[in-house]
N, C-alpha and C positions, 0 to 999 in steps of 0.2 A: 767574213766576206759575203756570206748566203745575205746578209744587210743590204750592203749596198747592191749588191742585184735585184734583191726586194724592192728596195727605191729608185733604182732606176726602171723598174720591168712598169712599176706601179704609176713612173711621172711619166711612162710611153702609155701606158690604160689613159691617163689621163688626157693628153692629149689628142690621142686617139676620140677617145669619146666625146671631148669636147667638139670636135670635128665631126664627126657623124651628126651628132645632133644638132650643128647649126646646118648639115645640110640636109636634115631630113625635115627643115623647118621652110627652107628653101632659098638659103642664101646661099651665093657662088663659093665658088674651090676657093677664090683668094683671100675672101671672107674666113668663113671656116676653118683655112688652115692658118689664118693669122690669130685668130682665136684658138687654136690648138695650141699655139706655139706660147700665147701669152699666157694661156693657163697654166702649160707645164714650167715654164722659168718665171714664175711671180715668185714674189715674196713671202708668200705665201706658205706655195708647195714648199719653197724654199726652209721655212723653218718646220715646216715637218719631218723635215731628212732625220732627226733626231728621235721624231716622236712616228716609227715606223706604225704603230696600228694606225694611227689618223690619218698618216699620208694614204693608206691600205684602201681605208674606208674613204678619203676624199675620192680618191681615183674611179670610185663605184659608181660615184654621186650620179656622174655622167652620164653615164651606163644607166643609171637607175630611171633618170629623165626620159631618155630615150624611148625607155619600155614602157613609161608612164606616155609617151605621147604617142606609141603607137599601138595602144590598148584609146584612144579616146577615140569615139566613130570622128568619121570626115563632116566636116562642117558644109551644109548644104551653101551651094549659092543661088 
């Protein structure tokens, strides 16, 4: 059982992340949270329900973006 709460806590990280990052990029809410939603129900995430460290470690990726774009200084205009 502790699996599947694994995979699901992990495809909500996903989503999640996916979403912060396209709005810390600067596209709107409806944007963002349509990309949340397709990250976490692709085909993807999808075949990794089985292969729990990958789905673990996909779920980060986003997360991982994120902190990589807000460690880059702001770009002058």
């Amino acid at each position: 059982k502790q699996i599947y709460w694994s995979a699901a806590l992990h495809t909500w990280l996903l989503a999640l992340g996916g979403y912060a990052l396209l709005r810390h990029w600067g596209y709107g809410v409806a944007a963002a949270l349509m990309t949340g939603l397709v990250l976490a129900g692709s085909g993807f995430v999808g075949g990794l329900i089985g292969h729990i460290n990958q789905l673990n470690g996909a779920a980060w990726l986003t997360w991982g973006a994120l902190c990589l774009a807000h460690a880059q200084p702001a770009a002058e205009s």
